[in-house]
N, CA, C and O atoms as a Maestro MAE file, in Angstrom:
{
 s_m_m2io_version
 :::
 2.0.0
}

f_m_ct {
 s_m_title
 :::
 protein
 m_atom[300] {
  # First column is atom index #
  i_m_mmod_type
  r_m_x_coord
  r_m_y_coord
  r_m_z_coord
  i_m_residue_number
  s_m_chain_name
  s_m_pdb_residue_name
  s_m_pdb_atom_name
  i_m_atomic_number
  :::
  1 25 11.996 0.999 9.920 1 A "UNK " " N  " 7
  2 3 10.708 1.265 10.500 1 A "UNK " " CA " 6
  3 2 9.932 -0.040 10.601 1 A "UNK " " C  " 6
  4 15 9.914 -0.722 9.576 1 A "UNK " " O  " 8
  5 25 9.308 -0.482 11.640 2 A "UNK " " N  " 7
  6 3 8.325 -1.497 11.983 2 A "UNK " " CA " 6
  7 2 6.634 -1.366 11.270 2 A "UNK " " C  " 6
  8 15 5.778 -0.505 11.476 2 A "UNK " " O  " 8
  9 25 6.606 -2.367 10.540 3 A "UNK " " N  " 7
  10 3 5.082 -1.952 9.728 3 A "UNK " " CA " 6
  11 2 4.375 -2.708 10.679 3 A "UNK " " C  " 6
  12 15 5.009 -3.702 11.032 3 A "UNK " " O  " 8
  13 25 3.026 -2.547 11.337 4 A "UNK " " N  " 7
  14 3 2.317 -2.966 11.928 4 A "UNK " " CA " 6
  15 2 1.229 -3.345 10.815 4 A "UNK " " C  " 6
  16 15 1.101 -2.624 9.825 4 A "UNK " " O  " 8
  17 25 0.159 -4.923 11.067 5 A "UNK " " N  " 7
  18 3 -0.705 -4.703 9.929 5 A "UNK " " CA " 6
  19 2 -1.887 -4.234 10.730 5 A "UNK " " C  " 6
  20 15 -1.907 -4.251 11.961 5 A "UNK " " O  " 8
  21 25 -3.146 -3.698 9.751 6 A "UNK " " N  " 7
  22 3 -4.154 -3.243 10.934 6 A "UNK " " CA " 6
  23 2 -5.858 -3.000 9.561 6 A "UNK " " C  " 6
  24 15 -6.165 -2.620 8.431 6 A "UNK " " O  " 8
  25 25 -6.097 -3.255 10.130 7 A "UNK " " N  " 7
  26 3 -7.729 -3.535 9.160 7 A "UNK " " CA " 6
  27 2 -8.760 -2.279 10.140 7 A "UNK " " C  " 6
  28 15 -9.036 -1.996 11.306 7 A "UNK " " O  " 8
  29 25 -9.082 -1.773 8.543 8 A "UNK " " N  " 7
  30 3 -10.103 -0.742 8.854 8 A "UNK " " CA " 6
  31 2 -11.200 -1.137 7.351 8 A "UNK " " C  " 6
  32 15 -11.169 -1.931 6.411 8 A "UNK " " O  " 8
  33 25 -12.195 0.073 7.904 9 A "UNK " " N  " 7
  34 3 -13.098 -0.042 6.824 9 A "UNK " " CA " 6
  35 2 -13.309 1.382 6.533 9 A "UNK " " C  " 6
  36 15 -13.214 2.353 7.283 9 A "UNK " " O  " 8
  37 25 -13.712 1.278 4.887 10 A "UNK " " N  " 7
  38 3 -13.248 2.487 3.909 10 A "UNK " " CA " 6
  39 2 -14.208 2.120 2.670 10 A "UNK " " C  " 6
  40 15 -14.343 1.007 2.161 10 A "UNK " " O  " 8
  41 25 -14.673 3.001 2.403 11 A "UNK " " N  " 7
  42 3 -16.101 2.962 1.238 11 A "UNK " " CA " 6
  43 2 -15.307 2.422 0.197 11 A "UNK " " C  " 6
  44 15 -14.089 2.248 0.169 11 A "UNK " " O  " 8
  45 25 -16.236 2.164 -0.714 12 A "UNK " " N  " 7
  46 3 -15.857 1.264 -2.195 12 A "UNK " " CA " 6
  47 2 -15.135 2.120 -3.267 12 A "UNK " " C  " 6
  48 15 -14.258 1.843 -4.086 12 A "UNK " " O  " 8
  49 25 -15.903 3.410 -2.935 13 A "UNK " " N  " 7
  50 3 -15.237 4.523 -3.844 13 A "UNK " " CA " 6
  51 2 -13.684 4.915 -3.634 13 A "UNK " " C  " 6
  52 15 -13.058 5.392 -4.581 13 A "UNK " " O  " 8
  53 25 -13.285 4.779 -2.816 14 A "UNK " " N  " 7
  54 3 -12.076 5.064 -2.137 14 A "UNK " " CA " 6
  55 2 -11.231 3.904 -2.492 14 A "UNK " " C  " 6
  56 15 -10.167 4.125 -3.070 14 A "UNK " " O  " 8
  57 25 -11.564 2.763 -2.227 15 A "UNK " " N  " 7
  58 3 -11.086 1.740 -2.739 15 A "UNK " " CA " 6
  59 2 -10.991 1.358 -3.750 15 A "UNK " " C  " 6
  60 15 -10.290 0.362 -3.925 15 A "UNK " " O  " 8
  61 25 -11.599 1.929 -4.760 16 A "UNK " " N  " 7
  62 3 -11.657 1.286 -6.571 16 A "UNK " " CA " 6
  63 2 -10.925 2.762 -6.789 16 A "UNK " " C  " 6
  64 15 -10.126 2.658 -7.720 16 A "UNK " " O  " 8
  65 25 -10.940 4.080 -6.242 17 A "UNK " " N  " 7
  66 3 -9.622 4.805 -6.561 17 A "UNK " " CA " 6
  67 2 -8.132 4.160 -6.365 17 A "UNK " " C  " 6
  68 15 -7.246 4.149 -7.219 17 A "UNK " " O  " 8
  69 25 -8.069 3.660 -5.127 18 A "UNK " " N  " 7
  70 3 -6.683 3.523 -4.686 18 A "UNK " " CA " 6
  71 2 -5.905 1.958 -5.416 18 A "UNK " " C  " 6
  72 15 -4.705 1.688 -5.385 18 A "UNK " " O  " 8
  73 25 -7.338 0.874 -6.212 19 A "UNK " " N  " 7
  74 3 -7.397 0.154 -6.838 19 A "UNK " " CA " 6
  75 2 -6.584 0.594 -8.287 19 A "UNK " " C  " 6
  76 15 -5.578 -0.016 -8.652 19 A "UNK " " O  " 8
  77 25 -7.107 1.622 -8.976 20 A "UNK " " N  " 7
  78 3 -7.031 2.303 -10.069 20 A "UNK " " CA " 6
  79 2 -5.268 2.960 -10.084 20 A "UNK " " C  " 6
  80 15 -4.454 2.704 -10.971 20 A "UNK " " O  " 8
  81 25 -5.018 3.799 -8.915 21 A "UNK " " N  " 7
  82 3 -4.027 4.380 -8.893 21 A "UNK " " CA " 6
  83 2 -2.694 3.130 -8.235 21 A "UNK " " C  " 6
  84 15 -1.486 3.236 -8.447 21 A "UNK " " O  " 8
  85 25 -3.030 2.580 -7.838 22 A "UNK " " N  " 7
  86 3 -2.394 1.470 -7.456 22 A "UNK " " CA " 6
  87 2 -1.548 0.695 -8.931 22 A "UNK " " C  " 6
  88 15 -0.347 0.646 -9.195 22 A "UNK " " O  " 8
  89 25 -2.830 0.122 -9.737 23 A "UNK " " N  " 7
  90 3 -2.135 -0.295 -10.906 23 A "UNK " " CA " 6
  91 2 -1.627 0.581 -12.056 23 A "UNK " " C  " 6
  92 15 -0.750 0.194 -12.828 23 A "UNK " " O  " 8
  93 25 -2.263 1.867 -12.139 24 A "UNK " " N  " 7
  94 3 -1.441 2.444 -12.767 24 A "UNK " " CA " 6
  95 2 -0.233 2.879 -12.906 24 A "UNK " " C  " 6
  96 15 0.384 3.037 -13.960 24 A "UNK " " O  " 8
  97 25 0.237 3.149 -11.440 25 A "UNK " " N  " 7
  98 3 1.455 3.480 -11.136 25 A "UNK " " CA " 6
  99 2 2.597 2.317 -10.810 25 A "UNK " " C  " 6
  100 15 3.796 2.582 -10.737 25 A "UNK " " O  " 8
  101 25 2.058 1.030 -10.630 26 A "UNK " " N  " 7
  102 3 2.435 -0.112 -10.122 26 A "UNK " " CA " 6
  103 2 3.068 0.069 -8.828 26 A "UNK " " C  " 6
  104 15 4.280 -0.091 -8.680 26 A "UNK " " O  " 8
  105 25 2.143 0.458 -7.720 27 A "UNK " " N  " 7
  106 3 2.927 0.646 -6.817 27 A "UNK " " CA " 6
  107 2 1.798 -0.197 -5.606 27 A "UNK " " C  " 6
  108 15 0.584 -0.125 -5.794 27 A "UNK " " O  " 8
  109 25 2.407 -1.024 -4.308 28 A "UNK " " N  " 7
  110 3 1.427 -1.129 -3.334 28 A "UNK " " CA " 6
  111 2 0.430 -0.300 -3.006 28 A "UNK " " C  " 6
  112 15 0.448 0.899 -3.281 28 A "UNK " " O  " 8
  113 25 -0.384 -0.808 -2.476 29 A "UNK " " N  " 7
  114 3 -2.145 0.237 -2.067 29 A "UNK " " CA " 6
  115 2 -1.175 0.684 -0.786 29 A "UNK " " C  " 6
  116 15 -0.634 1.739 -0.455 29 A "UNK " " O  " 8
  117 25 -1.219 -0.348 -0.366 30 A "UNK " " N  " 7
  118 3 -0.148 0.238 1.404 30 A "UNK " " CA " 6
  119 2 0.596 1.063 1.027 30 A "UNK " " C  " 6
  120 15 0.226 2.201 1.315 30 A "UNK " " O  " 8
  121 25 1.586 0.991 0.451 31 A "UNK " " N  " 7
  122 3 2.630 2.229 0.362 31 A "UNK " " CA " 6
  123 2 1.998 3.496 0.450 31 A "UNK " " C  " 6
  124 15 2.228 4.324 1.331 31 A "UNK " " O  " 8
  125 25 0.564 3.729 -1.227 32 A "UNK " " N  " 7
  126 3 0.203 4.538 -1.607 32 A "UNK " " CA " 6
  127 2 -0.597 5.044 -0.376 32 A "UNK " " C  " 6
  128 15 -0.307 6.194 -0.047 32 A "UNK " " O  " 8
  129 25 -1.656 4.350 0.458 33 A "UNK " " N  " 7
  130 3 -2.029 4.871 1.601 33 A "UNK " " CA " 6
  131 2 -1.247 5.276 2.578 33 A "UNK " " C  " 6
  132 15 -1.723 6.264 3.136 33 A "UNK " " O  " 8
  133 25 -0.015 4.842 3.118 34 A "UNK " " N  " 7
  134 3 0.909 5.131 4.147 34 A "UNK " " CA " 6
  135 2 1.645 6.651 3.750 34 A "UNK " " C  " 6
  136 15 1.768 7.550 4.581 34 A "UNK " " O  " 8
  137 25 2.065 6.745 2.444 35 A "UNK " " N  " 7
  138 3 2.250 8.499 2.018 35 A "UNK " " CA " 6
  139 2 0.803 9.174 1.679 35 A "UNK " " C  " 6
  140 15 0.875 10.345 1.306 35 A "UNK " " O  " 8
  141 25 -0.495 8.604 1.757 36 A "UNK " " N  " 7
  142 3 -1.347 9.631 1.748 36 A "UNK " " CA " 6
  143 2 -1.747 9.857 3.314 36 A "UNK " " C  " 6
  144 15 -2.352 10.902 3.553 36 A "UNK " " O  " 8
  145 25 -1.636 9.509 3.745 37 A "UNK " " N  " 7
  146 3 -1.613 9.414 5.449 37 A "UNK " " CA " 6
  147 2 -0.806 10.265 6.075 37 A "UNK " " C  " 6
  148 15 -1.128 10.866 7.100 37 A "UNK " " O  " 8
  149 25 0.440 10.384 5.419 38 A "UNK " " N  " 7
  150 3 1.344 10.781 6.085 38 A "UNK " " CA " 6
  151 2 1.310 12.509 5.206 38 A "UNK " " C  " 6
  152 15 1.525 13.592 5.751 38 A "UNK " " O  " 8
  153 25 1.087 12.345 4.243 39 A "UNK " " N  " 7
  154 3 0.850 14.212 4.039 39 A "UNK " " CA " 6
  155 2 -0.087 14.549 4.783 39 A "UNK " " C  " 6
  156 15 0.168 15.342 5.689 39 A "UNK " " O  " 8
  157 25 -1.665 13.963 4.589 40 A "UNK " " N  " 7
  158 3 -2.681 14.195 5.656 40 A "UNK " " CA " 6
  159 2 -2.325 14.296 7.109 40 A "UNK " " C  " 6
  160 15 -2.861 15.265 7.647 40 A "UNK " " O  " 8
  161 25 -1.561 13.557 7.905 41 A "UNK " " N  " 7
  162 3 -0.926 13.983 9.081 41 A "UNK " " CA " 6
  163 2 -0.125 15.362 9.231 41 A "UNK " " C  " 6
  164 15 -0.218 16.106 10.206 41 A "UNK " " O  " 8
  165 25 0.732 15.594 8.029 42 A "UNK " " N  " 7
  166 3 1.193 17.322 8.186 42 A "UNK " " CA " 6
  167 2 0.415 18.259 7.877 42 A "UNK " " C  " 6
  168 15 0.476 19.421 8.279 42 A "UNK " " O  " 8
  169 25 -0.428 17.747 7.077 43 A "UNK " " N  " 7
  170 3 -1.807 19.305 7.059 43 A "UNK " " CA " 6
  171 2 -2.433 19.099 8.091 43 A "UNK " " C  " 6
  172 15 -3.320 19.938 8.253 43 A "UNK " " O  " 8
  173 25 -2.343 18.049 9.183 44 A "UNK " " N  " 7
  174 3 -3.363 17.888 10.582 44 A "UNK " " CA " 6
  175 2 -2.683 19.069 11.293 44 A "UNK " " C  " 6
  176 15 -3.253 20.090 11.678 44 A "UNK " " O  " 8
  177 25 -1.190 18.730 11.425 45 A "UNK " " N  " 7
  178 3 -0.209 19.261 12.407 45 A "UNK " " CA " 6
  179 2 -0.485 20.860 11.530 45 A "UNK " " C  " 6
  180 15 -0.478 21.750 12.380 45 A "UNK " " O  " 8
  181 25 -0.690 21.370 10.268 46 A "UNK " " N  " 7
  182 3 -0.716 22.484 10.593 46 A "UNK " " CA " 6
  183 2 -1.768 23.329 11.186 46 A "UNK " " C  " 6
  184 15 -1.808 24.365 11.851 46 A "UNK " " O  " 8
  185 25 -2.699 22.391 10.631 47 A "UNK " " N  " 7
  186 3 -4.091 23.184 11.292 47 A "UNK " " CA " 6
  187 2 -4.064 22.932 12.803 47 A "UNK " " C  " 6
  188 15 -4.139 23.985 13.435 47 A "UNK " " O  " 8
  189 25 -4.010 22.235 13.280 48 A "UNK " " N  " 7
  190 3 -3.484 22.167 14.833 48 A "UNK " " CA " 6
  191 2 -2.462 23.028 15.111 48 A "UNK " " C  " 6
  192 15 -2.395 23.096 16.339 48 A "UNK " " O  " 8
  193 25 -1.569 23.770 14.570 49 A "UNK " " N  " 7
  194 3 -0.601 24.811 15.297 49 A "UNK " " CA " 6
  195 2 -1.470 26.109 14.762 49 A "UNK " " C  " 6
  196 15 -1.528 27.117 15.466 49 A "UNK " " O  " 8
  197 25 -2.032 26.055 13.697 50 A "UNK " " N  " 7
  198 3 -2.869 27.674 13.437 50 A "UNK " " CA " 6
  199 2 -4.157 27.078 14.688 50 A "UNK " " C  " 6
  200 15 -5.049 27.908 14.509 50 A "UNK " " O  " 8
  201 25 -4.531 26.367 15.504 51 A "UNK " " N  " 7
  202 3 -5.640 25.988 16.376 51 A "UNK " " CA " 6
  203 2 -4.857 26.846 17.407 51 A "UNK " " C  " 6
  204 15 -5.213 27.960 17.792 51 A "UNK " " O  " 8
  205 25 -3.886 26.262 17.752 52 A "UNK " " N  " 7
  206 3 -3.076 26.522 19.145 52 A "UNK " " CA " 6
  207 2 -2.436 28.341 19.202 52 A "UNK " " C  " 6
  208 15 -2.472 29.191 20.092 52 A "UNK " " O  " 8
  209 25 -1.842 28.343 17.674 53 A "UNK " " N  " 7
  210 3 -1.788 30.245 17.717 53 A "UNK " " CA " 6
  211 2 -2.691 30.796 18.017 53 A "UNK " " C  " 6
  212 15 -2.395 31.888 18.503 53 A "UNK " " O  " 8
  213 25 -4.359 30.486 17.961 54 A "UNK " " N  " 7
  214 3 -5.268 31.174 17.945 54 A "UNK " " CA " 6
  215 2 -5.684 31.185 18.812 54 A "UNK " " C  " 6
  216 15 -6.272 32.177 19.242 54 A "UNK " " O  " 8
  217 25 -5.525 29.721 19.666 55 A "UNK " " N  " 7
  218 3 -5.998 29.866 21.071 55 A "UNK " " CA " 6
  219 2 -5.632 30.951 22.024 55 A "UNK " " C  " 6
  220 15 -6.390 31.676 22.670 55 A "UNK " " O  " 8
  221 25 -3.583 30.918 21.972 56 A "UNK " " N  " 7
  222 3 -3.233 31.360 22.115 56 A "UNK " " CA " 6
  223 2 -3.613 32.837 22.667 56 A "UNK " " C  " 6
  224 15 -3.809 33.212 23.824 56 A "UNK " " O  " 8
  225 25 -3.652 33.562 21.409 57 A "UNK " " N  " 7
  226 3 -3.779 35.018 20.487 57 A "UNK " " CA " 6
  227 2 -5.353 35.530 21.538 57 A "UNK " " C  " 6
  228 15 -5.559 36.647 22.010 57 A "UNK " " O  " 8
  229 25 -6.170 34.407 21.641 58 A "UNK " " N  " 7
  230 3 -7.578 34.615 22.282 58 A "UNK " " CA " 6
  231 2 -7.488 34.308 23.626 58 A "UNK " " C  " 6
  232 15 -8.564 34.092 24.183 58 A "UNK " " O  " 8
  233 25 -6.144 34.205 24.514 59 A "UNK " " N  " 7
  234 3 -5.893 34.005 25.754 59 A "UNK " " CA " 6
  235 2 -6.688 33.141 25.991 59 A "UNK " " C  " 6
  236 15 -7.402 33.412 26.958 59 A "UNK " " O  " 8
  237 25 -7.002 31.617 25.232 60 A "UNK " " N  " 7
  238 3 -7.706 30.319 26.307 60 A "UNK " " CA " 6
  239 2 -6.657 29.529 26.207 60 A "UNK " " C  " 6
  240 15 -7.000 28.348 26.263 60 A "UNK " " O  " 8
  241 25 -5.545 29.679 26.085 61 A "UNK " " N  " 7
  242 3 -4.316 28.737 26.255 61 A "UNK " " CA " 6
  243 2 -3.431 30.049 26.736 61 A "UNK " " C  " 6
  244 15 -3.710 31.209 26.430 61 A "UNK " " O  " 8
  245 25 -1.950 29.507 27.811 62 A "UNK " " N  " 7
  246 3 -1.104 29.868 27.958 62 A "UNK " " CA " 6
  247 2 0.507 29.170 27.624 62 A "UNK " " C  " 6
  248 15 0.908 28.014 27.495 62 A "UNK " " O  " 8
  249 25 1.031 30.251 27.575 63 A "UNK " " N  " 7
  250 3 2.919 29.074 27.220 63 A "UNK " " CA " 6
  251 2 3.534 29.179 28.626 63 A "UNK " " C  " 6
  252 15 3.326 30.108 29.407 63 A "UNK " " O  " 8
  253 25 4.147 28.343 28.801 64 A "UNK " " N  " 7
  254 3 4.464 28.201 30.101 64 A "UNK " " CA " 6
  255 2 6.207 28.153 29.773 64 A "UNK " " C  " 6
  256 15 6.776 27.467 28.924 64 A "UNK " " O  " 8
  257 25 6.746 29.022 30.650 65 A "UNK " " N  " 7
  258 3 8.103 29.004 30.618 65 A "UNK " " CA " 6
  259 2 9.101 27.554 30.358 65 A "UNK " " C  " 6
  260 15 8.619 26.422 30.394 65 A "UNK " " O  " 8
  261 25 10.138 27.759 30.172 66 A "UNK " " N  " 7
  262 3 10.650 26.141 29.835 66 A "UNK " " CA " 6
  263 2 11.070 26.044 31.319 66 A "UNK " " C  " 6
  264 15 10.938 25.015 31.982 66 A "UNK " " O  " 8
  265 25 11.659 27.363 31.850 67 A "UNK " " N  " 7
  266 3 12.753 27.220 33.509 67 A "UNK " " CA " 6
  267 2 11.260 26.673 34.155 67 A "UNK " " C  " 6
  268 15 11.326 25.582 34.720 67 A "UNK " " O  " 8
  269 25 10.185 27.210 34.123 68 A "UNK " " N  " 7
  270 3 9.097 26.252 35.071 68 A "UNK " " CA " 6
  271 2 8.773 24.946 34.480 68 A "UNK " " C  " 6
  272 15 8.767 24.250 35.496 68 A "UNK " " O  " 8
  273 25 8.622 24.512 33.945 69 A "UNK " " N  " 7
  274 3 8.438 23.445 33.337 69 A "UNK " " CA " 6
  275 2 9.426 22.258 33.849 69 A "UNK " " C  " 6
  276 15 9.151 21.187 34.390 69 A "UNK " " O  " 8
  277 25 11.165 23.059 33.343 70 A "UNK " " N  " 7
  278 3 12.073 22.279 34.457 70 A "UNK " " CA " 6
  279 2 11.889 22.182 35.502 70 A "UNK " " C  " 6
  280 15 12.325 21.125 35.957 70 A "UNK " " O  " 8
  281 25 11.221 23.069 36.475 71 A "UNK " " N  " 7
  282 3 11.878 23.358 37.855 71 A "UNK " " CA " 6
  283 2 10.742 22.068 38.066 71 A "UNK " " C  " 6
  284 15 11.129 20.930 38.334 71 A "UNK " " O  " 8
  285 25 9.445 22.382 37.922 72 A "UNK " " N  " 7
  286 3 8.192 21.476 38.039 72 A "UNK " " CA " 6
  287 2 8.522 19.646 37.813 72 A "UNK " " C  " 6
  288 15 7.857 18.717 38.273 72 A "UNK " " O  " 8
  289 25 9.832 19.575 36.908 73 A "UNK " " N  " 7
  290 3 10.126 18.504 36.801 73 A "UNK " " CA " 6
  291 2 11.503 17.964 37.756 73 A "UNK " " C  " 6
  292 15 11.951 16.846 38.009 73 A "UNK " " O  " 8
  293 25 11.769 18.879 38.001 74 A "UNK " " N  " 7
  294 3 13.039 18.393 39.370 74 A "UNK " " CA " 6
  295 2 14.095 18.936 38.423 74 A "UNK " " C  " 6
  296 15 15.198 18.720 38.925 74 A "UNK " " O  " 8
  297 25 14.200 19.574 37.217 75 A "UNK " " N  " 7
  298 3 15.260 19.202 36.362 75 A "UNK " " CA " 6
  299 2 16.547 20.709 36.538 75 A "UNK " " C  " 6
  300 15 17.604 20.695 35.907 75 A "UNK " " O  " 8
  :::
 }
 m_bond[299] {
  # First column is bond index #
  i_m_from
  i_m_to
  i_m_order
  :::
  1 1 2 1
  2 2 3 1
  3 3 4 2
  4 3 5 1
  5 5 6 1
  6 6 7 1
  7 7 8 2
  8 7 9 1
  9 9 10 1
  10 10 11 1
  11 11 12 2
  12 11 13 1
  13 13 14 1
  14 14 15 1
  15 15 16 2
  16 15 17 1
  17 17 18 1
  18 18 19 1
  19 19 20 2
  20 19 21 1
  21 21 22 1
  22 22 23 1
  23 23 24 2
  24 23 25 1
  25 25 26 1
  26 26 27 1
  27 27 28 2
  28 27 29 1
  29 29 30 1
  30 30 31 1
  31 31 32 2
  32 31 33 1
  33 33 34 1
  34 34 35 1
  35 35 36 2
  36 35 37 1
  37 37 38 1
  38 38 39 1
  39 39 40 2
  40 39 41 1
  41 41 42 1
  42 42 43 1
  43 43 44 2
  44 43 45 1
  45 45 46 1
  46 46 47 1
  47 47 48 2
  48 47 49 1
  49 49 50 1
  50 50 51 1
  51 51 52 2
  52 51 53 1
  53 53 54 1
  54 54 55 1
  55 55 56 2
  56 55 57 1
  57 57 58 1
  58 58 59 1
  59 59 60 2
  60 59 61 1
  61 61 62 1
  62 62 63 1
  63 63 64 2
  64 63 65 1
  65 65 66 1
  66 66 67 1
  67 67 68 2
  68 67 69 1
  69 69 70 1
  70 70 71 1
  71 71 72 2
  72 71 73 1
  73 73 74 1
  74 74 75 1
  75 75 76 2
  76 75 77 1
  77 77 78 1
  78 78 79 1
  79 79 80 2
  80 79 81 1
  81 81 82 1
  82 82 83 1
  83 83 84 2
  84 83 85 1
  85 85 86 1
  86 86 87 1
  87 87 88 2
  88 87 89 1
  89 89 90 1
  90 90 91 1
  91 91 92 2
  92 91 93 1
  93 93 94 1
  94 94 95 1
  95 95 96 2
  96 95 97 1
  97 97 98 1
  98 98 99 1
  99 99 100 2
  100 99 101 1
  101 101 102 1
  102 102 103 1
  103 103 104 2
  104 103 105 1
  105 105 106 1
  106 106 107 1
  107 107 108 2
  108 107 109 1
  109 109 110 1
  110 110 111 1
  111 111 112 2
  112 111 113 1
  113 113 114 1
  114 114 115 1
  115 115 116 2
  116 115 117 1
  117 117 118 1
  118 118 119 1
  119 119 120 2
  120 119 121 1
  121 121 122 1
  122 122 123 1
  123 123 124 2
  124 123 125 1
  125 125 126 1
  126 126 127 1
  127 127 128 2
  128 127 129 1
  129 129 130 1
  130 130 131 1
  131 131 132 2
  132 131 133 1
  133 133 134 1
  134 134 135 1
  135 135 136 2
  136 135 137 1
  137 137 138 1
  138 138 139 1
  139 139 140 2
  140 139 141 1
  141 141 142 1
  142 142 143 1
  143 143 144 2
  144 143 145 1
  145 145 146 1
  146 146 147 1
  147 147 148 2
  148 147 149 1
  149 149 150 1
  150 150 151 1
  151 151 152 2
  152 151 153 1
  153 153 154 1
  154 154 155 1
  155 155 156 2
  156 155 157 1
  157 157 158 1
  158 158 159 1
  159 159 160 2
  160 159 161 1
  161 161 162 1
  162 162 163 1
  163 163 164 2
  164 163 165 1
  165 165 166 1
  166 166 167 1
  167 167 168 2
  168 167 169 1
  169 169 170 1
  170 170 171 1
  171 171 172 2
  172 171 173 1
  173 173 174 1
  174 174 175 1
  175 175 176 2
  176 175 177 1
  177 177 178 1
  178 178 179 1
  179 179 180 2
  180 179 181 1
  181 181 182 1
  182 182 183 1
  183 183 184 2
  184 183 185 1
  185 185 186 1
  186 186 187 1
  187 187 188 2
  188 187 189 1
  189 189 190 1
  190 190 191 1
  191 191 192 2
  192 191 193 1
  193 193 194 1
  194 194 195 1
  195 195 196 2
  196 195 197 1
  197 197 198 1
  198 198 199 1
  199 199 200 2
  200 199 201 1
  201 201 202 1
  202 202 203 1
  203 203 204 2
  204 203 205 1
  205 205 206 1
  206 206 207 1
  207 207 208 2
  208 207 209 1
  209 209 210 1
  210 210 211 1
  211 211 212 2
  212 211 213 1
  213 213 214 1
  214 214 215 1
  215 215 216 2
  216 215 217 1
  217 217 218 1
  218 218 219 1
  219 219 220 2
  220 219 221 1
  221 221 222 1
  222 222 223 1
  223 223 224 2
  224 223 225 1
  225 225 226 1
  226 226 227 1
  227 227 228 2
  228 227 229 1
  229 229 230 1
  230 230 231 1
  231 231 232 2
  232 231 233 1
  233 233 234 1
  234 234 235 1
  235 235 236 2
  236 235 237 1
  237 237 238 1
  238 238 239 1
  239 239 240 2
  240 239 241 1
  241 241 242 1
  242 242 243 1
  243 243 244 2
  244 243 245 1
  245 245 246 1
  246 246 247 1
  247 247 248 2
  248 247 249 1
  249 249 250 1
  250 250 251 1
  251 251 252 2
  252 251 253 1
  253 253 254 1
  254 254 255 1
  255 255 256 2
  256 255 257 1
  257 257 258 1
  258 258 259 1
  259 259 260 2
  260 259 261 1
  261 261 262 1
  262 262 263 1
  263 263 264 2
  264 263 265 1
  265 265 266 1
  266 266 267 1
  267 267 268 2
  268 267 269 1
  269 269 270 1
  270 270 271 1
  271 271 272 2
  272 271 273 1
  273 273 274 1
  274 274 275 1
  275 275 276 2
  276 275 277 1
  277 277 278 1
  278 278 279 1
  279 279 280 2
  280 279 281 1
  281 281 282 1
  282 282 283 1
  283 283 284 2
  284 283 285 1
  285 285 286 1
  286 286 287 1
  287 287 288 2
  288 287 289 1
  289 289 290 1
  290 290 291 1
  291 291 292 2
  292 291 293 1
  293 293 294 1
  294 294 295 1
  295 295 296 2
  296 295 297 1
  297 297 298 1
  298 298 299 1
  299 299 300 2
  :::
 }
}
């Protein structure tokens, strides 16, 4: 996997946690942020598919066949 570096800003509190848990565990802040990121990304994706069932369920979204989808694509 390609690590990109990238600078954000993030309160002090957050940072003297990830400071704290960092040396306790002896592990990189990066690492430790890149797997808290990345669970936070699958609880995104679920609440985004209970978004989309519901849309669904409330007819303001439709599913669209896959054969149209192909045909629409030449495929």
């Amino acid at each position: 996997m390609h690590k990109i570096r990238s600078t954000f800003t993030i309160s002090d509190f957050i940072i003297d946690e990830l400071n704290s848990v960092s040396e306790e565990l002896n592990e990189k802040k990066s690492h430790i942020v890149e797997k808290a990121l990345s669970m936070y990304f699958d609880a995104l994706d679920e609440k985004l598919s209970d978004k989309r069932l519901r849309n669904l369920e409330d007819k303001e979204e439709r599913l669209i066949p896959a054969d149209e989808v192909f045909k629409e694509l030449g495929l």
